[in-house]
Structure formats: C-alpha cells, structure tokens
N, CA, C and O atoms as a MOPAC input file, in Angstrom:
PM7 MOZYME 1SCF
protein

 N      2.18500 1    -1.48700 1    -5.71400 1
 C      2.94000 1    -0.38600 1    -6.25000 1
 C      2.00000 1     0.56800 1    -6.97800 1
 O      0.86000 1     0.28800 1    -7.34900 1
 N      2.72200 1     1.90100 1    -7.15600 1
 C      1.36600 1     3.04800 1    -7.43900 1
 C      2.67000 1     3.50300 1    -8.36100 1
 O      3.82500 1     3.12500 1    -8.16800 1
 N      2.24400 1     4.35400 1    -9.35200 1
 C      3.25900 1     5.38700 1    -9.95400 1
 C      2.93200 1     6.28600 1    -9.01400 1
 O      1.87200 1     6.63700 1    -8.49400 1
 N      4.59200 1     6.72500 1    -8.85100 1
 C      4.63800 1     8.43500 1    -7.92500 1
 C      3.90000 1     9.55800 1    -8.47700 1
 O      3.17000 1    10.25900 1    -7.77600 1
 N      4.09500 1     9.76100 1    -9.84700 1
 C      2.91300 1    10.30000 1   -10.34900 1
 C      1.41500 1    10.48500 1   -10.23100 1
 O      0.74800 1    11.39300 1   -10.72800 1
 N      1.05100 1     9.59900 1    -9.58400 1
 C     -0.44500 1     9.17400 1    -9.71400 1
 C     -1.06100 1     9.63900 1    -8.56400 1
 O     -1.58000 1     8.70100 1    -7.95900 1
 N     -1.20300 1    10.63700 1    -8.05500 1
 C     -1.76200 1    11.74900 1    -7.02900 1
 C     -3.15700 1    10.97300 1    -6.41400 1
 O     -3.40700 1    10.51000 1    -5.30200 1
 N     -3.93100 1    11.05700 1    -7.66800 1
 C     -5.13900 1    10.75500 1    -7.15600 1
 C     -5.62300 1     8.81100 1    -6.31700 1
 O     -6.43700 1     8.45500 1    -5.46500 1
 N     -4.62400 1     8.10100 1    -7.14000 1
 C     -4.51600 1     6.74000 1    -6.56700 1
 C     -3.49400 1     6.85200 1    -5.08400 1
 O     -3.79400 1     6.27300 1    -4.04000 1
 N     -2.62400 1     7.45900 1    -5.20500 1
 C     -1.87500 1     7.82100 1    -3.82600 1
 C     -2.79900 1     8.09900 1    -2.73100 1
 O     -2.97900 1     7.35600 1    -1.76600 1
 N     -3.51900 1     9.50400 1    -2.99800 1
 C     -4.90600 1     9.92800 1    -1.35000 1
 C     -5.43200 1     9.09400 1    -1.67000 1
 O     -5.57400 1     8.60800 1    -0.54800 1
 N     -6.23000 1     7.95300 1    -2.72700 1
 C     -6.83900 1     7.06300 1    -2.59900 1
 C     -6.85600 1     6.09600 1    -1.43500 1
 O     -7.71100 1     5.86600 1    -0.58100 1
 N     -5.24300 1     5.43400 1    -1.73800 1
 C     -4.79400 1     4.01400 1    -1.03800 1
 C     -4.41900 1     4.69600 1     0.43200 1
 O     -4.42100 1     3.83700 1     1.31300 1
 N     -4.08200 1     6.10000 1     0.93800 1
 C     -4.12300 1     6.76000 1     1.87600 1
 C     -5.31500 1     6.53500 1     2.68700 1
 O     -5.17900 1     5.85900 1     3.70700 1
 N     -6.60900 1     7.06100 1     2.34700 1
 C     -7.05900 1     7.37700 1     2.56500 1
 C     -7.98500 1     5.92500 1     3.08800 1
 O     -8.82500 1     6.13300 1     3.96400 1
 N     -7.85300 1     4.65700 1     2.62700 1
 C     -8.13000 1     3.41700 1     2.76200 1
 C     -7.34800 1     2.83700 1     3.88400 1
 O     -7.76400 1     1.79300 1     4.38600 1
 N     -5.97800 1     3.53400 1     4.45400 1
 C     -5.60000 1     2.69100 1     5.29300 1
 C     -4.10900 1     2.52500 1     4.52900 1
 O     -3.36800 1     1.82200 1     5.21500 1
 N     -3.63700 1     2.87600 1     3.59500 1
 C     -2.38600 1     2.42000 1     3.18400 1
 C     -1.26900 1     3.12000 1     3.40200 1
 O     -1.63600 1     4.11800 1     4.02100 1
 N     -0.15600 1     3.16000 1     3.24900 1
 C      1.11200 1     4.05100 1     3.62700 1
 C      2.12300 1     3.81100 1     2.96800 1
 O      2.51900 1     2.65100 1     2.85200 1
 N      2.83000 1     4.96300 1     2.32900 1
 C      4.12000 1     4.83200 1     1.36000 1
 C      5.27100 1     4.08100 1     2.60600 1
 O      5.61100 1     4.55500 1     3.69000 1
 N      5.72500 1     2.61300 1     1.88900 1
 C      6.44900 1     2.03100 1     2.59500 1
 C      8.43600 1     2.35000 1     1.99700 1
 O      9.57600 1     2.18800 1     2.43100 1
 N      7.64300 1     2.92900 1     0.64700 1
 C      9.46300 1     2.24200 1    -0.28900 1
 C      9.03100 1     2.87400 1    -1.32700 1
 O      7.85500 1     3.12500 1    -1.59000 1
 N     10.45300 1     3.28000 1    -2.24900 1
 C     10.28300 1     3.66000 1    -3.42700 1
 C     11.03300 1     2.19500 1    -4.04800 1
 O     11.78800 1     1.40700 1    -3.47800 1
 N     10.37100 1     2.19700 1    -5.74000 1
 C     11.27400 1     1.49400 1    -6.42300 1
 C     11.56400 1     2.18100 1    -7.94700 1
 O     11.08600 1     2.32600 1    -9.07200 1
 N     12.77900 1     2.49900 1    -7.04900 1
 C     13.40800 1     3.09200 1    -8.56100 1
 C     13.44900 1     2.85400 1    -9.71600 1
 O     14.27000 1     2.00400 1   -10.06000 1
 N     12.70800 1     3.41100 1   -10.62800 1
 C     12.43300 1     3.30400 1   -12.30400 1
 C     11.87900 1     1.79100 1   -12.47200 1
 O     12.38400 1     0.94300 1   -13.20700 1
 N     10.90600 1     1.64300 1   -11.76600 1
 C      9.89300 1     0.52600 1   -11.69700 1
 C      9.24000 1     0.09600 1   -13.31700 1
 O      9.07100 1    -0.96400 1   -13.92000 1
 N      9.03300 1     1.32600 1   -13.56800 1
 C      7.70800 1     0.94400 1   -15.45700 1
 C      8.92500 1     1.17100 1   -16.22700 1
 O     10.12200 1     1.32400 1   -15.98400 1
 N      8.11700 1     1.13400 1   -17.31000 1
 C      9.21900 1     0.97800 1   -18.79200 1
 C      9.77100 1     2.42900 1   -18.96600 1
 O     10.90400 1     2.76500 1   -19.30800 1
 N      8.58500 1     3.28800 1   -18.61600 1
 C      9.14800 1     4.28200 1   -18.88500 1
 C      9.84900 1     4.74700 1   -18.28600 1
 O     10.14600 1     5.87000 1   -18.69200 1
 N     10.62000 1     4.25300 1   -16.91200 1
 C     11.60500 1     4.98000 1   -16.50600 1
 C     10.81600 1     5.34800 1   -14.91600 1
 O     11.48000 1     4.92600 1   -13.96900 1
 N      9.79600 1     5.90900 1   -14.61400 1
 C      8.57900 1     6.34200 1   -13.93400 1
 C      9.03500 1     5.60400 1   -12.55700 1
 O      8.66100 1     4.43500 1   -12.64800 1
 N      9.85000 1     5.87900 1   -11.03100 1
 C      9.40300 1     5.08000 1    -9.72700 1
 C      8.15500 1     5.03200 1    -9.73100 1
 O      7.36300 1     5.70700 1   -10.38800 1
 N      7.92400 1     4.01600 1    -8.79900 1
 C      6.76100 1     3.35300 1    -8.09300 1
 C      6.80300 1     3.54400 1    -6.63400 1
 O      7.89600 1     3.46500 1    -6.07200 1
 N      5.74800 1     3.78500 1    -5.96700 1
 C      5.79200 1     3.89800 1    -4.83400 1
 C      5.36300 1     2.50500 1    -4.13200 1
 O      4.26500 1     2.05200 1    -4.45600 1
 N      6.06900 1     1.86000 1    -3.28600 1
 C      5.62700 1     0.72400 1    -2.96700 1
 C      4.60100 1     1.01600 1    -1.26800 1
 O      5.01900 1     1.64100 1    -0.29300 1
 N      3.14700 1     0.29000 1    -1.41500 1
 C      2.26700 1     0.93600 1    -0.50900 1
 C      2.21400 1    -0.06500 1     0.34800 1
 O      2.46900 1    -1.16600 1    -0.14000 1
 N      1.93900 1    -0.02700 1     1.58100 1
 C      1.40500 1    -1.46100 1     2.55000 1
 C      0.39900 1    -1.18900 1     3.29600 1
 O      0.07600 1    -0.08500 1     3.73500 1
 N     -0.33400 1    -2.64500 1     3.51400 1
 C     -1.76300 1    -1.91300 1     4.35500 1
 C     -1.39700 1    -2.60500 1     5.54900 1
 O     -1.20200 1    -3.80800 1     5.37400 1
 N     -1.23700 1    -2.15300 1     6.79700 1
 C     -1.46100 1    -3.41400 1     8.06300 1
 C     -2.70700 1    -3.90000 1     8.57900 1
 O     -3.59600 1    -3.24000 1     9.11700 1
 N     -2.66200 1    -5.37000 1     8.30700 1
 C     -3.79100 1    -5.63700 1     9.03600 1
 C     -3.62200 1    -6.16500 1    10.56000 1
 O     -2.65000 1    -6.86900 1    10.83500 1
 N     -4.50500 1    -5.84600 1    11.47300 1
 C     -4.86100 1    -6.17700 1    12.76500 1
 C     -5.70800 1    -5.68700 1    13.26000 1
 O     -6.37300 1    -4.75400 1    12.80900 1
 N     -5.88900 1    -6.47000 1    14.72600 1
 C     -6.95200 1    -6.32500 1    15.36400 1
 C     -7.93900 1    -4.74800 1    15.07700 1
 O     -9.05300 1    -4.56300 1    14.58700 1
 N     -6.85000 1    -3.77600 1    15.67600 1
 C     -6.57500 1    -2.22500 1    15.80800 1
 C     -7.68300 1    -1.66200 1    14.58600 1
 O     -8.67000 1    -0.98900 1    14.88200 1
 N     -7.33500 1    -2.06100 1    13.16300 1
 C     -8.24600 1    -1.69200 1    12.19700 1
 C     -8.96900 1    -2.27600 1    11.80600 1
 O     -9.21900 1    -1.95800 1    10.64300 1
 N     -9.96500 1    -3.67500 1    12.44700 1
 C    -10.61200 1    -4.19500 1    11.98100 1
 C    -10.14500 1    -5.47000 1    10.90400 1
 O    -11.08600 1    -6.13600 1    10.47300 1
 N     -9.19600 1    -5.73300 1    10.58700 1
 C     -8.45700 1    -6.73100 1     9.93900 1
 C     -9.06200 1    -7.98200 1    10.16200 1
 O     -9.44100 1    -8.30800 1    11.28700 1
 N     -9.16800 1    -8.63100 1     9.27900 1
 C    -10.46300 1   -10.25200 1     9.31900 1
 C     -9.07400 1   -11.02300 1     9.56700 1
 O     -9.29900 1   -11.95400 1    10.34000 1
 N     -8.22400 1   -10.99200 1     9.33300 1
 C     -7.02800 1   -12.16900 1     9.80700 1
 C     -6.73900 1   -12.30400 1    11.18700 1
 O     -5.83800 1   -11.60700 1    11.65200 1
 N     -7.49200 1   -13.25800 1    12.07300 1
 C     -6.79300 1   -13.46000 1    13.06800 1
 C     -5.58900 1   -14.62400 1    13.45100 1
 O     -5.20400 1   -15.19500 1    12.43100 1
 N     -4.89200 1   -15.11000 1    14.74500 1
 C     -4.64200 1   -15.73300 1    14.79200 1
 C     -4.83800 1   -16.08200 1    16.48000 1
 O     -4.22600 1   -15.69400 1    17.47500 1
 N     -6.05300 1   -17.04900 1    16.27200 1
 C     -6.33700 1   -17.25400 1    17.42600 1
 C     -6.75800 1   -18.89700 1    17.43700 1
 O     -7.73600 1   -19.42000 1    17.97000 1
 N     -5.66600 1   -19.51900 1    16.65500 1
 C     -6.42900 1   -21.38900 1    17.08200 1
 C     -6.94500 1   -21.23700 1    15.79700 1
 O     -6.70700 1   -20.28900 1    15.05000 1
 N     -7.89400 1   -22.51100 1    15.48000 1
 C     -8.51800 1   -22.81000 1    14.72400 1
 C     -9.73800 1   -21.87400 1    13.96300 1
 O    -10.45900 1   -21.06700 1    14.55100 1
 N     -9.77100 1   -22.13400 1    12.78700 1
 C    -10.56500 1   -20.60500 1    12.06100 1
 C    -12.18500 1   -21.01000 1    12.35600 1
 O    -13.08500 1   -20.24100 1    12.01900 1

C-alpha cells in the first residue's frame, strides 16, 4: 500500500514494474486512502519464481 498522496513513491513502484490494483478507503489514521499496488511475477519479466519440479 502507498498513500494516494505520495506522487513520487507511486512513478516509483510504476516505474519498477508495479500497478495500482485497489483503493483502500481511509487506510491511515488520518483518514488518507491507500493505494493498494501489485507486482506480477513471471517468466515474461524476469521473475526468479518458477514452477518447474524441484528447485
């Protein structure tokens, strides 16, 4: 989660591969949503998790 506010951590986690999946409404104390971020991993981006048998 990111505050919606937070511009510069947003193109950050963007810019790494991440993507606004969800908001969560009035997430912090102060009231403030959160943007909830997800990264996918696979093959496609280089992702170290496979599942191919034994590691």
């Amino acid at each position: 989660e990111v505050r919606r506010s937070n511009k510069a951590a947003i193109r950050l986690y963007e810019k790494i591969g991440f993507r606004i999946e969800g908001v969560a409404k009035g997430y912090y104390s102060d009231g403030e949503d959160a943007f909830i971020m997800r990264y996918n991993i696979s093959r496609e981006n280089g992702g170290i998790f496979r599942n191919e048998g034994n590691p």
